[in-house]
PyMOL Python script that loads the backbone (N, CA, C, O; Angstrom):
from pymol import cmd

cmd.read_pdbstr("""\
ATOM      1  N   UNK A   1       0.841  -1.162   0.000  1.00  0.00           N
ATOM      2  CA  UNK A   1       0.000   0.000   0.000  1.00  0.00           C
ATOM      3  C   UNK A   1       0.892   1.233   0.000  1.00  0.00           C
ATOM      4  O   UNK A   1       1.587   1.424   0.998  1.00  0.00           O
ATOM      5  N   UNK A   2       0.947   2.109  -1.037  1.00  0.00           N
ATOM      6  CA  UNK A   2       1.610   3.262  -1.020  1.00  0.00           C
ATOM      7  C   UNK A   2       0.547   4.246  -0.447  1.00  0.00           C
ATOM      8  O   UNK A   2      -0.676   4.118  -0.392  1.00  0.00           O
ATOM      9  N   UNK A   3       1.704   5.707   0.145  1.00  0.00           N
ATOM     10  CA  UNK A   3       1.120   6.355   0.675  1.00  0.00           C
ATOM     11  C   UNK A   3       0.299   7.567  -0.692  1.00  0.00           C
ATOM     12  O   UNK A   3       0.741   7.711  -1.831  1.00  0.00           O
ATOM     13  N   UNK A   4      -0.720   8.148  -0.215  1.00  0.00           N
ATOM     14  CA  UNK A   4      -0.615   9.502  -1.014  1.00  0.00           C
ATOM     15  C   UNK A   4       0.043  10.979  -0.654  1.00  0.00           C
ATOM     16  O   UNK A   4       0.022  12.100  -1.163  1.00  0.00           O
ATOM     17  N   UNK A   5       0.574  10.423   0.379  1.00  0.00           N
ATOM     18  CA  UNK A   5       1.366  11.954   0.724  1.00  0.00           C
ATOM     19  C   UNK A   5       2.668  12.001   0.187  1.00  0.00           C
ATOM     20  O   UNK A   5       3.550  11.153   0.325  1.00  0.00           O
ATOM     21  N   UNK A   6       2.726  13.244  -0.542  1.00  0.00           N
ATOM     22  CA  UNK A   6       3.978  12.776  -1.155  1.00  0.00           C
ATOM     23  C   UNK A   6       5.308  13.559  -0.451  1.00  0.00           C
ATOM     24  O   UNK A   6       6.430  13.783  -0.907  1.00  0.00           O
ATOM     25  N   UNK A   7       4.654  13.897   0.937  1.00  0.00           N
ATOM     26  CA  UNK A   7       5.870  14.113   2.046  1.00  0.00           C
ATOM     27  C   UNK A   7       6.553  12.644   2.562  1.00  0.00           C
ATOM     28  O   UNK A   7       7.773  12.500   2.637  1.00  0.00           O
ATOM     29  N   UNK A   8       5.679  11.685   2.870  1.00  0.00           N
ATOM     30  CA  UNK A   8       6.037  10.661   3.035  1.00  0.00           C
ATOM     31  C   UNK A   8       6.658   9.665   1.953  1.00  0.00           C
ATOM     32  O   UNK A   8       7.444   8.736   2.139  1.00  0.00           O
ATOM     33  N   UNK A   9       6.125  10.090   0.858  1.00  0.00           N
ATOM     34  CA  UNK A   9       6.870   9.161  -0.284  1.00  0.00           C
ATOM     35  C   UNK A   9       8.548   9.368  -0.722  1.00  0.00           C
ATOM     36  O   UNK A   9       9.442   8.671  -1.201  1.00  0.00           O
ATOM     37  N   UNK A  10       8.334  11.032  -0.152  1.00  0.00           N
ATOM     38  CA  UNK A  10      10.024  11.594   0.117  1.00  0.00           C
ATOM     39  C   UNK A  10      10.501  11.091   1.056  1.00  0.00           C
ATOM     40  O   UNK A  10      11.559  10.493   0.861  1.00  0.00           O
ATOM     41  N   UNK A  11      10.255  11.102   1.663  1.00  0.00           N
ATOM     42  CA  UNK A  11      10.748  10.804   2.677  1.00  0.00           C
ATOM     43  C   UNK A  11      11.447   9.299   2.894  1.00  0.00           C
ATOM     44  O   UNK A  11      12.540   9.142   3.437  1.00  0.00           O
ATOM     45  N   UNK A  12      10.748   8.399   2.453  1.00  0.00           N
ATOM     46  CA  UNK A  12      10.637   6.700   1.706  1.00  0.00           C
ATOM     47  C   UNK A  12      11.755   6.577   0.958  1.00  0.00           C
ATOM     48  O   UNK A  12      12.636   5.745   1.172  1.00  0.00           O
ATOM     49  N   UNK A  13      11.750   7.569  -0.124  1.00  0.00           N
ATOM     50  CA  UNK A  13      12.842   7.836  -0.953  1.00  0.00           C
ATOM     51  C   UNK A  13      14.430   8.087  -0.638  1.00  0.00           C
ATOM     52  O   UNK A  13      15.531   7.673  -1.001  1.00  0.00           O
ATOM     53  N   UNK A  14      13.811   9.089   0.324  1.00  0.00           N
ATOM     54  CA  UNK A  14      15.388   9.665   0.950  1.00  0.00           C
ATOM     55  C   UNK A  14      15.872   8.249   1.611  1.00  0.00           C
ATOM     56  O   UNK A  14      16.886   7.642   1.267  1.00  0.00           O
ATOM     57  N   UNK A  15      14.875   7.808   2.707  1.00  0.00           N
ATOM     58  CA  UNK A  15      15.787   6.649   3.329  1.00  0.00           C
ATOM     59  C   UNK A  15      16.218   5.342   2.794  1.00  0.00           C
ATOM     60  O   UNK A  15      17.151   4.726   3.309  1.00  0.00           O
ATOM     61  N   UNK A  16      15.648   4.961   1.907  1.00  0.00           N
ATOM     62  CA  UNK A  16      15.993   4.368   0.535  1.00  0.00           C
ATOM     63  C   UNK A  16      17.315   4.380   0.601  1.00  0.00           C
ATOM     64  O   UNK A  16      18.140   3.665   1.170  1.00  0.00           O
ATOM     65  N   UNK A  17      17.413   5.872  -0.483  1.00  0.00           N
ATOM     66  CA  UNK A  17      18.666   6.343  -0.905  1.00  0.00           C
ATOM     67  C   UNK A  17      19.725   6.233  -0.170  1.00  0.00           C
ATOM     68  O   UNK A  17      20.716   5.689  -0.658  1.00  0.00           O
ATOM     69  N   UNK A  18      19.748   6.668   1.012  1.00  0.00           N
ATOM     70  CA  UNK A  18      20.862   6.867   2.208  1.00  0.00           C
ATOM     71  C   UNK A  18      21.446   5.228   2.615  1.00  0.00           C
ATOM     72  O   UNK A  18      22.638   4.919   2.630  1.00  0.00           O
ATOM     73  N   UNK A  19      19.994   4.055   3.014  1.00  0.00           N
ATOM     74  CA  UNK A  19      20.757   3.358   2.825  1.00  0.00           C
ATOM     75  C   UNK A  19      21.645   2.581   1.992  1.00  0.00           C
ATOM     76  O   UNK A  19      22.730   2.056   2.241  1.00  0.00           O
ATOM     77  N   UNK A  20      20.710   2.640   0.607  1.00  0.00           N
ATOM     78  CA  UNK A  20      21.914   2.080  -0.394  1.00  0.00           C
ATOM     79  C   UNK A  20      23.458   2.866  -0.259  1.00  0.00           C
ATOM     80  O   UNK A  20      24.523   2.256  -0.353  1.00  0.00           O
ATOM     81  N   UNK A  21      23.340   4.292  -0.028  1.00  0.00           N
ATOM     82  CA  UNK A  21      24.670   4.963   0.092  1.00  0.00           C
ATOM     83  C   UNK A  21      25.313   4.644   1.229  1.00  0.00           C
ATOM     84  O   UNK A  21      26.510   4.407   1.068  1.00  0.00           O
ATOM     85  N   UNK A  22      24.881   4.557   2.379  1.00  0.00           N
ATOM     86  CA  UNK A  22      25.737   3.785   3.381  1.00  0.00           C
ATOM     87  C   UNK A  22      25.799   2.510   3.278  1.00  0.00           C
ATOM     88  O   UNK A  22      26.889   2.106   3.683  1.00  0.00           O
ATOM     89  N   UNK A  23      24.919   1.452   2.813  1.00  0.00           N
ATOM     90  CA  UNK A  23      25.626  -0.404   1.674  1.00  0.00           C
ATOM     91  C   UNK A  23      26.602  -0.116   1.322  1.00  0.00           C
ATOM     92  O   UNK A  23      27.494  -0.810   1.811  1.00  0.00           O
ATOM     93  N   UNK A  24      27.088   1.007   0.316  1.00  0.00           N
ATOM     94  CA  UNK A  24      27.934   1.412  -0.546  1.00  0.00           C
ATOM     95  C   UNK A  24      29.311   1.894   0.344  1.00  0.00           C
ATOM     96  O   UNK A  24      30.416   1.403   0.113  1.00  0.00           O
ATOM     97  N   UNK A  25      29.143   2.651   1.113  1.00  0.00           N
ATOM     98  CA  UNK A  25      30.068   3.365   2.005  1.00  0.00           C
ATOM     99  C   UNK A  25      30.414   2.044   2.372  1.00  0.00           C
ATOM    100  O   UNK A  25      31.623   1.871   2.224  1.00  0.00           O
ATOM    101  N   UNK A  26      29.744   0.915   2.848  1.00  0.00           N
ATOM    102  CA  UNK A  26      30.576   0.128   4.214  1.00  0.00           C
ATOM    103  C   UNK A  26      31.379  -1.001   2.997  1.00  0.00           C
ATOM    104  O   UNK A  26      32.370  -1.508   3.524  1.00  0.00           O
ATOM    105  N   UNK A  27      31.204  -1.406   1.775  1.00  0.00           N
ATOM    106  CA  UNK A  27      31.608  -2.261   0.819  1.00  0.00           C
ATOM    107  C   UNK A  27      32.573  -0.705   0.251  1.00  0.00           C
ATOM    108  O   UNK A  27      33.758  -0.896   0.526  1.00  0.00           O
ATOM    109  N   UNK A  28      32.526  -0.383   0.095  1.00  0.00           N
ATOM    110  CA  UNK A  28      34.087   0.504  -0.626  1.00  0.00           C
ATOM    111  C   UNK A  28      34.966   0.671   1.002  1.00  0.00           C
ATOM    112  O   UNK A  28      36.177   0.871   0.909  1.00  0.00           O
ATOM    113  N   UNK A  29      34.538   0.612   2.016  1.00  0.00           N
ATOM    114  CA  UNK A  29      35.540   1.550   3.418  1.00  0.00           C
ATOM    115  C   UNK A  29      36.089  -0.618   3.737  1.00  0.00           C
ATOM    116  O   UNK A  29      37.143  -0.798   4.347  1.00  0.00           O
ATOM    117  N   UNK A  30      35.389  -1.732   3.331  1.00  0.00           N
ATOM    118  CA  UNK A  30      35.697  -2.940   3.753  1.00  0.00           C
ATOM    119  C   UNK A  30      36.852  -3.314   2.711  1.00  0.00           C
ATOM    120  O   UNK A  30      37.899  -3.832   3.097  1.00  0.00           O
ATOM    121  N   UNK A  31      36.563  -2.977   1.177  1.00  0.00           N
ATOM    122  CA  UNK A  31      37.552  -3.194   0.135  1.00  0.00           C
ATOM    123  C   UNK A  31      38.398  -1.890   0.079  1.00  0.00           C
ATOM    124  O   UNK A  31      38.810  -1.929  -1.080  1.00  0.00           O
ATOM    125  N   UNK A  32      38.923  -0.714   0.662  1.00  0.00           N
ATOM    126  CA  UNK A  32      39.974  -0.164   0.776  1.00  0.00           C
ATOM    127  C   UNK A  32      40.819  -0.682   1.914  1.00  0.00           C
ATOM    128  O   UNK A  32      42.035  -0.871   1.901  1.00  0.00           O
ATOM    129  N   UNK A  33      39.863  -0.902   3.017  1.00  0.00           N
ATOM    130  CA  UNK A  33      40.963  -2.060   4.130  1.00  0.00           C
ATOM    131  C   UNK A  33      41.568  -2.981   3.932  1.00  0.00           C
ATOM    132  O   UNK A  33      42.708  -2.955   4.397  1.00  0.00           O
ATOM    133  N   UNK A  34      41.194  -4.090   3.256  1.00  0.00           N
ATOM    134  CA  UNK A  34      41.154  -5.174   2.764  1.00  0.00           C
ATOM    135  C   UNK A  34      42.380  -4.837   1.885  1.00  0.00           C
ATOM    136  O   UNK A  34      43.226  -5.726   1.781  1.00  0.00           O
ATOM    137  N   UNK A  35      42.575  -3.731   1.273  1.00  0.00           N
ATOM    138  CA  UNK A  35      43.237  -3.419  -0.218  1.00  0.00           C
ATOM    139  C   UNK A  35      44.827  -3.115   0.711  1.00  0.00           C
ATOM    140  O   UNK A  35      45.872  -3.761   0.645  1.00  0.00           O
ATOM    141  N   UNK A  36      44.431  -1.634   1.726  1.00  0.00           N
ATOM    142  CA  UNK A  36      45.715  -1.322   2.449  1.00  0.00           C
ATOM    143  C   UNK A  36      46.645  -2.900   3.663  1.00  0.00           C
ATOM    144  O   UNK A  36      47.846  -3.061   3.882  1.00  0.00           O
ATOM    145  N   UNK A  37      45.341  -3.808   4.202  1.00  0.00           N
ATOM    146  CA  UNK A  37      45.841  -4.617   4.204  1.00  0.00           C
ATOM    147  C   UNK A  37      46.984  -5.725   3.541  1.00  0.00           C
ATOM    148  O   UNK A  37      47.800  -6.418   4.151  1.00  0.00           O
ATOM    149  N   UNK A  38      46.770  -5.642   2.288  1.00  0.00           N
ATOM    150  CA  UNK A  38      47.445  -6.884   1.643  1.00  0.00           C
ATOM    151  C   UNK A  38      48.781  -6.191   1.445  1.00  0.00           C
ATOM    152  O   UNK A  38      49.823  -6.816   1.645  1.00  0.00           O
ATOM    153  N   UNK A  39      48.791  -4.705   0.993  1.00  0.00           N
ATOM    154  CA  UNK A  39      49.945  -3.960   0.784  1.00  0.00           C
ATOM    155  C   UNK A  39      50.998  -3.976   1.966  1.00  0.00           C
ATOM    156  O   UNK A  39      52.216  -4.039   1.802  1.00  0.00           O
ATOM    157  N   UNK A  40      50.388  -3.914   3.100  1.00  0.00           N
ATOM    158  CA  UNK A  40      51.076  -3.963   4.401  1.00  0.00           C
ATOM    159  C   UNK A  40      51.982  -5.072   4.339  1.00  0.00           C
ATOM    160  O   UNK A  40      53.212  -5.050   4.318  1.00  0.00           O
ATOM    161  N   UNK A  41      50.906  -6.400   4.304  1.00  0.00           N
ATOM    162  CA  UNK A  41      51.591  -7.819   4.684  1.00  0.00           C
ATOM    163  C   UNK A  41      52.566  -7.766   3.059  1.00  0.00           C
ATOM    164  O   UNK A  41      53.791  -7.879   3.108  1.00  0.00           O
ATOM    165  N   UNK A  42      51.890  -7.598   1.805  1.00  0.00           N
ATOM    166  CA  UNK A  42      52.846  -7.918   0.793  1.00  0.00           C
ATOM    167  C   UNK A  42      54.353  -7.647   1.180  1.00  0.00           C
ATOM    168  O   UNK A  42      55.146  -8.587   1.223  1.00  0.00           O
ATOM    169  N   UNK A  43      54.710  -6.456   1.439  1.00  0.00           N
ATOM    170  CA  UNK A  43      55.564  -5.993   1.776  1.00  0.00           C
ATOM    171  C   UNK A  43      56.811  -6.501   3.257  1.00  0.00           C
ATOM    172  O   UNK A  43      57.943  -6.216   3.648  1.00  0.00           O
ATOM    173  N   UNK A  44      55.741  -7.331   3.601  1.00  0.00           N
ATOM    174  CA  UNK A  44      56.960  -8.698   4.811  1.00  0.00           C
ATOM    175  C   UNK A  44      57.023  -9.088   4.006  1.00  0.00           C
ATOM    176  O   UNK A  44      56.520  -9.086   2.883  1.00  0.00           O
ATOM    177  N   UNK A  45      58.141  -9.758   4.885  1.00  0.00           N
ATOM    178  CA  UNK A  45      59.506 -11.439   4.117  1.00  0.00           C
ATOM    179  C   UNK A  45      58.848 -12.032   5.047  1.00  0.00           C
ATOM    180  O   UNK A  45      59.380 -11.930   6.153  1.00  0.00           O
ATOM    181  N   UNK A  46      57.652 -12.757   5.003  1.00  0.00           N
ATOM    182  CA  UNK A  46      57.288 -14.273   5.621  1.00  0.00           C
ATOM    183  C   UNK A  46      57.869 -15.259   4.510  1.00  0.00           C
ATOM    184  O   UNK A  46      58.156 -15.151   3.318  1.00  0.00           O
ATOM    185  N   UNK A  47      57.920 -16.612   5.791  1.00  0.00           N
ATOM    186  CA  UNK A  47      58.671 -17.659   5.316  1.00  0.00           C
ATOM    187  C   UNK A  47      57.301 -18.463   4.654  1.00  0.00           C
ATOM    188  O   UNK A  47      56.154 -18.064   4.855  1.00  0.00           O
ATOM    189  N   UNK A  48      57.687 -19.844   3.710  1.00  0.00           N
ATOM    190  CA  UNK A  48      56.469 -20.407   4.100  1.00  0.00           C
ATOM    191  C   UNK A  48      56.679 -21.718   4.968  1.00  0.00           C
ATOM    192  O   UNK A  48      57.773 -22.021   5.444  1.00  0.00           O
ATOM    193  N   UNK A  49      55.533 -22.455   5.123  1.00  0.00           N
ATOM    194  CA  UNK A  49      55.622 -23.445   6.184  1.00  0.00           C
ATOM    195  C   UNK A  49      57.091 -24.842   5.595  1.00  0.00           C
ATOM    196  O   UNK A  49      58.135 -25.279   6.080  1.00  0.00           O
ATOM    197  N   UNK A  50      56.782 -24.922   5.111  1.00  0.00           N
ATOM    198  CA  UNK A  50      57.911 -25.553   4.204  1.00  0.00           C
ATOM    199  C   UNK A  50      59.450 -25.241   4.473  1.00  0.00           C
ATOM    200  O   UNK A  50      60.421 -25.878   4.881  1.00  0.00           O
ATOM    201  N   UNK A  51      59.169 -23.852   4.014  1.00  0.00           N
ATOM    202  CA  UNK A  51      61.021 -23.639   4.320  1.00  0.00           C
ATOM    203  C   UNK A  51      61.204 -23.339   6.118  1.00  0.00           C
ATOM    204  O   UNK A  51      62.336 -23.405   6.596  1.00  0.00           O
ATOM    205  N   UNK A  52      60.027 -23.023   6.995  1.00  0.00           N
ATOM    206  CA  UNK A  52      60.167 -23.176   8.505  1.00  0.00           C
ATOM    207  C   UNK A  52      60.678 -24.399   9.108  1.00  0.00           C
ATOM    208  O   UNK A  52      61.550 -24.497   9.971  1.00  0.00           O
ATOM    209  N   UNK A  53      59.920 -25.443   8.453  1.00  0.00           N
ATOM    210  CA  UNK A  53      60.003 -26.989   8.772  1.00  0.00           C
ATOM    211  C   UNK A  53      61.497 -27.207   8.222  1.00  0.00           C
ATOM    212  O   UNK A  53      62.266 -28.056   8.672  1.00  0.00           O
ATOM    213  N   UNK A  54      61.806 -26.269   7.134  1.00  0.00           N
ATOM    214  CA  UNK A  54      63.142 -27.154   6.373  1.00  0.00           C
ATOM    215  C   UNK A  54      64.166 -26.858   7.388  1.00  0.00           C
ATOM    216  O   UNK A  54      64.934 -27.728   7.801  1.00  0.00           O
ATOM    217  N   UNK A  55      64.183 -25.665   7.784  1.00  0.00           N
ATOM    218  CA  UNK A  55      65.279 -24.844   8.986  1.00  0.00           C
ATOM    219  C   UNK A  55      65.180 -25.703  10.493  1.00  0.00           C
ATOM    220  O   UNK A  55      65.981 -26.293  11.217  1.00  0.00           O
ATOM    221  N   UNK A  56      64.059 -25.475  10.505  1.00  0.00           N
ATOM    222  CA  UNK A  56      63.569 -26.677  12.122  1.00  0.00           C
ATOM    223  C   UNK A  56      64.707 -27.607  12.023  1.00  0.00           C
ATOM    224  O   UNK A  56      65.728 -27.664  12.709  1.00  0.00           O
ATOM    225  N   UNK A  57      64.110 -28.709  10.495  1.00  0.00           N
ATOM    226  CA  UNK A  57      65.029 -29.605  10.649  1.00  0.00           C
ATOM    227  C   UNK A  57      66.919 -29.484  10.473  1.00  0.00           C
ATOM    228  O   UNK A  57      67.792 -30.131  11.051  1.00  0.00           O
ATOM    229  N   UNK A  58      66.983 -28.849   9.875  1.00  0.00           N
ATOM    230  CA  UNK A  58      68.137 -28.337   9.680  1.00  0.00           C
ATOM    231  C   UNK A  58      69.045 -27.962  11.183  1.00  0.00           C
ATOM    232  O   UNK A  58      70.204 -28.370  11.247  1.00  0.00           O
ATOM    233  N   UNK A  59      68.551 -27.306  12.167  1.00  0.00           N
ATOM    234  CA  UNK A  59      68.473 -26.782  13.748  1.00  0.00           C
ATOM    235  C   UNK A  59      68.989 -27.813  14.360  1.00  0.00           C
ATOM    236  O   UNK A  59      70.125 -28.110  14.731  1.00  0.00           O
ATOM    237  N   UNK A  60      67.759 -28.406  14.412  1.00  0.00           N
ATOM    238  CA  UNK A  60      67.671 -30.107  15.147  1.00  0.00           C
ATOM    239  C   UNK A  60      69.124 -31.163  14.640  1.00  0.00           C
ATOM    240  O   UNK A  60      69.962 -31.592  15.433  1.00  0.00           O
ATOM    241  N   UNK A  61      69.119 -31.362  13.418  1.00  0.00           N
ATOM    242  CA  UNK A  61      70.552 -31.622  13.356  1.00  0.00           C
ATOM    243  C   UNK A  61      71.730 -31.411  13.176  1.00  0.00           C
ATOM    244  O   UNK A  61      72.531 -32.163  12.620  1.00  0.00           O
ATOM    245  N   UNK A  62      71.877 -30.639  13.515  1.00  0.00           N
ATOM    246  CA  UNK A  62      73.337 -29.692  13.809  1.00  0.00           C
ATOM    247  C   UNK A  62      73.052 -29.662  15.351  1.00  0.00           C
ATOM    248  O   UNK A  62      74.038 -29.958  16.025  1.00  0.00           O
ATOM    249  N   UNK A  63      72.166 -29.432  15.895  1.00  0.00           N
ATOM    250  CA  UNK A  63      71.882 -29.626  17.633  1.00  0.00           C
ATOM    251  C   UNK A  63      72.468 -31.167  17.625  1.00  0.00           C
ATOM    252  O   UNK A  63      73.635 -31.452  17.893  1.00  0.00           O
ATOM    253  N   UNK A  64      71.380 -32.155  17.245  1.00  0.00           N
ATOM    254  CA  UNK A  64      72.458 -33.590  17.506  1.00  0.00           C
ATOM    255  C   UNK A  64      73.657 -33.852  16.879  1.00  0.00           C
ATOM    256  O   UNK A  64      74.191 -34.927  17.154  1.00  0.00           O
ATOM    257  N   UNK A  65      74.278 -33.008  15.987  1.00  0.00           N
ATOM    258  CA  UNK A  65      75.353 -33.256  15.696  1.00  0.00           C
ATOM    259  C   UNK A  65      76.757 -32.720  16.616  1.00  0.00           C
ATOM    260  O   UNK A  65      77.857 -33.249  16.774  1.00  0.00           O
ATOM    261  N   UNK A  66      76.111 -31.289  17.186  1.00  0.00           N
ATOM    262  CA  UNK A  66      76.873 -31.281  17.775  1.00  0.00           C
ATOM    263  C   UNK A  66      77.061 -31.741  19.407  1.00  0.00           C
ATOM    264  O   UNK A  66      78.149 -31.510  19.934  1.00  0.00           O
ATOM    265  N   UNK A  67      76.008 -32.378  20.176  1.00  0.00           N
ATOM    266  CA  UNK A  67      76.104 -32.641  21.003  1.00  0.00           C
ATOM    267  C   UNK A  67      76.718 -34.334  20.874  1.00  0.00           C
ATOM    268  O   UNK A  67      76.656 -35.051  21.873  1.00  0.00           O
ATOM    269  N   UNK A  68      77.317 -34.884  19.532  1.00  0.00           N
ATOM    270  CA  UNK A  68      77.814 -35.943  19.428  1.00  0.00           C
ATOM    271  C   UNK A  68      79.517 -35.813  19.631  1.00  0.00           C
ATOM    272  O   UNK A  68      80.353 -36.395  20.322  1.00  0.00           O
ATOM    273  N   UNK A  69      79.534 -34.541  18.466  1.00  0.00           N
ATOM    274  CA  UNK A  69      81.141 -34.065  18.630  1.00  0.00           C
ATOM    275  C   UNK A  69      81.341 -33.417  20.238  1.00  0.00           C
ATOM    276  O   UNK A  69      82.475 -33.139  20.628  1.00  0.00           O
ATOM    277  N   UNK A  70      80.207 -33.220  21.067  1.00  0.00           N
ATOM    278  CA  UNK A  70      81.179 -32.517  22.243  1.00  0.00           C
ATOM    279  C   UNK A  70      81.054 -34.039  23.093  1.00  0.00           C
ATOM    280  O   UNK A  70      81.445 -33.838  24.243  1.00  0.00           O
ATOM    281  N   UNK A  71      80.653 -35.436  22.910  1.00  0.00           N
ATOM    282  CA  UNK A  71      80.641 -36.573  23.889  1.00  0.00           C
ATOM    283  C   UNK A  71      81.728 -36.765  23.357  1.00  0.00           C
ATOM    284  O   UNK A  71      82.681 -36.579  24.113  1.00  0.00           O
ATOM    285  N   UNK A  72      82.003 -37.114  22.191  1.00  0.00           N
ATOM    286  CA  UNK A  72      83.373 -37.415  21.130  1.00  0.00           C
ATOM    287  C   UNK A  72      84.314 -36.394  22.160  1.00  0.00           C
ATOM    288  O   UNK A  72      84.496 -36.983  23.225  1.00  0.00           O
ATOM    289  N   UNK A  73      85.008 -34.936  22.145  1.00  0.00           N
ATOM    290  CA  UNK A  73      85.799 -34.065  22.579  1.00  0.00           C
ATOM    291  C   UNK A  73      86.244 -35.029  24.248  1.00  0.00           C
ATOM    292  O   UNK A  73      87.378 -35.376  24.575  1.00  0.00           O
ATOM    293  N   UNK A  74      85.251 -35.206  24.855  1.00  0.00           N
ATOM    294  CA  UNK A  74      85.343 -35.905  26.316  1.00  0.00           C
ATOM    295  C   UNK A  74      85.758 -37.160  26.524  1.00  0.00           C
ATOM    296  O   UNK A  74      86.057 -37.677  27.600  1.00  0.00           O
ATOM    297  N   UNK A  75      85.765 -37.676  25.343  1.00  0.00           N
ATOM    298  CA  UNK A  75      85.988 -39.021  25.461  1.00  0.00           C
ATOM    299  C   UNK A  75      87.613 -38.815  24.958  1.00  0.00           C
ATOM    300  O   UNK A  75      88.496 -39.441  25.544  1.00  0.00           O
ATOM    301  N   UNK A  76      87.872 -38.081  24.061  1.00  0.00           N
ATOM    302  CA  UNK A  76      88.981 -37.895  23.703  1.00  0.00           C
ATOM    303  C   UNK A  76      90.146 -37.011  24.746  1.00  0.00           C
ATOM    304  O   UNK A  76      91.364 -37.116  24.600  1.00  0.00           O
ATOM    305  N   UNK A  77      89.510 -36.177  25.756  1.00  0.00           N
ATOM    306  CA  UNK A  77      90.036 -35.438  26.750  1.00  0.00           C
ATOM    307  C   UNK A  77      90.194 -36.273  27.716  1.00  0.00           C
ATOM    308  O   UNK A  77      91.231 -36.144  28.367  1.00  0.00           O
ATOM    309  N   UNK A  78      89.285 -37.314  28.085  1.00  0.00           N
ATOM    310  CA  UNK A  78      89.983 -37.841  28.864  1.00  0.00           C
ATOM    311  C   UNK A  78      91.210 -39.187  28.794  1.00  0.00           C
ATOM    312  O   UNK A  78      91.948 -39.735  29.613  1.00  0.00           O
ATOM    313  N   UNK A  79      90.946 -39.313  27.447  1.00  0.00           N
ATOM    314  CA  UNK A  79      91.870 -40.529  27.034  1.00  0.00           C
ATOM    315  C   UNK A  79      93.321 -39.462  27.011  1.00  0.00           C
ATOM    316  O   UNK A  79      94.284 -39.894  27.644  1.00  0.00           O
ATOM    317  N   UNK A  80      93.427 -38.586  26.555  1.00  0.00           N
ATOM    318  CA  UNK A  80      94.268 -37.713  26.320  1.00  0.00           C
ATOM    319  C   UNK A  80      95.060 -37.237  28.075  1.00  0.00           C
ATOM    320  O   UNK A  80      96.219 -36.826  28.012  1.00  0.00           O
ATOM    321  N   UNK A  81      94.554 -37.299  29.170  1.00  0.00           N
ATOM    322  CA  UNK A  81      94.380 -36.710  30.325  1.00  0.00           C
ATOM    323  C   UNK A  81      95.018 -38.248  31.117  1.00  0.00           C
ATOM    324  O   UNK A  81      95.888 -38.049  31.965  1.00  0.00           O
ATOM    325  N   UNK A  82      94.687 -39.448  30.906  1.00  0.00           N
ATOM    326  CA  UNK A  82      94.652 -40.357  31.484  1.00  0.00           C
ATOM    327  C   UNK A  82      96.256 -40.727  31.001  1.00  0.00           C
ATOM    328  O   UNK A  82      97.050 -40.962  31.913  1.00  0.00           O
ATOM    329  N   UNK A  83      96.802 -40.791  29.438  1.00  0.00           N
ATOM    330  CA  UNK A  83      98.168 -40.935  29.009  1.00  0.00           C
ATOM    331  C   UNK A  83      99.430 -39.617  29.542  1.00  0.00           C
ATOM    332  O   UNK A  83     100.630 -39.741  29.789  1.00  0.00           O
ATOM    333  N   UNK A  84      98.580 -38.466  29.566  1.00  0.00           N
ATOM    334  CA  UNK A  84      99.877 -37.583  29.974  1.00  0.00           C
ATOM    335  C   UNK A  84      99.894 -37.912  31.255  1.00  0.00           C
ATOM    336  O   UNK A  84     100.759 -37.451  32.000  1.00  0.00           O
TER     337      UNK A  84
END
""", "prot")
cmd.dss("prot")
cmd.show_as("cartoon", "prot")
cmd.util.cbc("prot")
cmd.orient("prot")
């Protein structure tokens, strides 16, 4: 049922209008965030999971490697310690 006042039909109109323009406002103010977002992160040196895991492992053995060469050093210090 439309009205016949055509104060009210303005009125209908206007708020109409305003909200499609604020729909509009919140989808352009979500895709300029969205936009300054990616520029932000583009711009880090993240790793990806892959080369994290590759370093992990990489860490880890050189950690057991070298806690082999320092049992090796002791075993050799004291053989060395026991002849002089």
């Amino acid at each position: 049922m439309q009205s016949q006042n055509p104060l009210i039909a303005d009125f209908v109109k206007l708020a109409n209008s305003a909200a499609g323009t604020f729909a509009g406002m919140t989808r352009e103010a979500r895709e300029s965030a969205r936009e300054r977002v990616k520029e932000t992160l583009g711009g880090m040196d993240f790793v990806t999971r892959e080369e994290f895991d590759a370093v992990k492992a990489m860490a880890a053995k050189a950690r057991d490697e070298n806690e082999a060469l320092a049992a090796r050093i002791a075993v050799l210090e004291a053989k060395s310690s026991s002849v002089t």
